[in-house]
C-alpha positions as CSV (number, residue, x, y, z in Angstrom):
1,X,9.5,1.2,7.6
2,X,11.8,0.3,4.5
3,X,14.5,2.7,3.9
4,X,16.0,4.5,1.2
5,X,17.8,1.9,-0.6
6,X,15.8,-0.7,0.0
7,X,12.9,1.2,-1.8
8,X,14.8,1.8,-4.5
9,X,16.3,-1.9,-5.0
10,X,12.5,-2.3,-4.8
11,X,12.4,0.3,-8.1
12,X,14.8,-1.2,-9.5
13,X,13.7,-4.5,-9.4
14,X,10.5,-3.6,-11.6
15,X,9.4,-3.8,-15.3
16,X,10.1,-1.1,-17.0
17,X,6.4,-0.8,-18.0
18,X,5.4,-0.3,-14.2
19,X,8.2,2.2,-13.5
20,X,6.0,5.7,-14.6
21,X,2.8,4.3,-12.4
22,X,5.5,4.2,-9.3
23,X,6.2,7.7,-10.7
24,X,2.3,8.6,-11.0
25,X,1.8,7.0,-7.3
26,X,4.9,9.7,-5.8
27,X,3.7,12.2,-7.7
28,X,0.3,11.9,-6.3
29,X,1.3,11.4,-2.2
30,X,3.5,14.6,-3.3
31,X,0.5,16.6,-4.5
32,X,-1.5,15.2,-1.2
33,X,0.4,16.0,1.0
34,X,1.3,19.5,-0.1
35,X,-2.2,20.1,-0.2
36,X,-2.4,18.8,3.6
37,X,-0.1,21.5,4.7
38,X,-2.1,24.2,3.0
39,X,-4.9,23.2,4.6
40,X,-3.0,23.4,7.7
41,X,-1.7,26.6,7.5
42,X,-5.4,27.9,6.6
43,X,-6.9,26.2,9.9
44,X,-4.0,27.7,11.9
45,X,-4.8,31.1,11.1
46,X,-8.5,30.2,11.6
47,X,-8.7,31.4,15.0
48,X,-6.6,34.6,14.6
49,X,-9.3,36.1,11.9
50,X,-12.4,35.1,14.1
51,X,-11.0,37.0,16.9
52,X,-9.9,39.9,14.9
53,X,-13.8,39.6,13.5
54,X,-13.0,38.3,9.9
55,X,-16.1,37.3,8.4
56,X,-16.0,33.7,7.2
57,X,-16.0,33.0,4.0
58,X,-18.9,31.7,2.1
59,X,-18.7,28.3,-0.4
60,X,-19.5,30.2,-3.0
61,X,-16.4,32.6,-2.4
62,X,-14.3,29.5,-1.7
63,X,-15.3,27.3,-5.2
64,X,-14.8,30.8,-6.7
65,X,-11.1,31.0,-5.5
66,X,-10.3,27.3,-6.3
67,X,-12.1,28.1,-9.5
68,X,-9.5,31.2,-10.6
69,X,-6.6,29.1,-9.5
70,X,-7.3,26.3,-11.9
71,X,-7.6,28.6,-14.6
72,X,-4.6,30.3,-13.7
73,X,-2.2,26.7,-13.1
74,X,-3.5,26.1,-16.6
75,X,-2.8,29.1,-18.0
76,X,0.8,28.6,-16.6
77,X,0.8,24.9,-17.5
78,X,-0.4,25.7,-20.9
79,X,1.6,29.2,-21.3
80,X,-1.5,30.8,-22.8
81,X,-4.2,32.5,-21.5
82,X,-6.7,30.5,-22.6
83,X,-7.8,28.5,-19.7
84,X,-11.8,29.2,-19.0
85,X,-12.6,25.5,-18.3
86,X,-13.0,24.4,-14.9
């Protein structure tokens, strides 16, 4: 496993024009692998709310959640409130 520096020798050693899709590639195992964790930290607590008798939650309630988060990273993104698409 390359370290560090030798990664960013590797950087370095690029065309300029390829430089932002090394930054769209990071940016991208970044947004993976924070979205790995959450998932993690939802399947940890899994167990806890069947025992205490939580009800799982439907699809529809779950593409309803994802669905009001979009709208409100956009709305943040965008610094309006006008974010309805999905």
């Amino acid at each position: 496993m390359p370290d560090t520096q030798t990664l960013l020798e590797k950087i370095q050693a690029l065309p300029a024009e390829q430089l932002g899709e090394v930054e769209d590639f990071i940016d991208f195992l970044t947004a993976r692998n924070r979205r790995l964790a959450a998932m993690d930290r939802f399947l940890a607590v899994a167990p806890a709310l069947e025992a205490a008798g939580v009800p799982p939650v439907t699809e529809d309630e779950i593409m309803a959640e994802v669905r009001a988060a979009r709208t409100e990273r956009r709305a943040r993104q965008t610094g309006s409130g006008d974010a309805d698409r999905t």
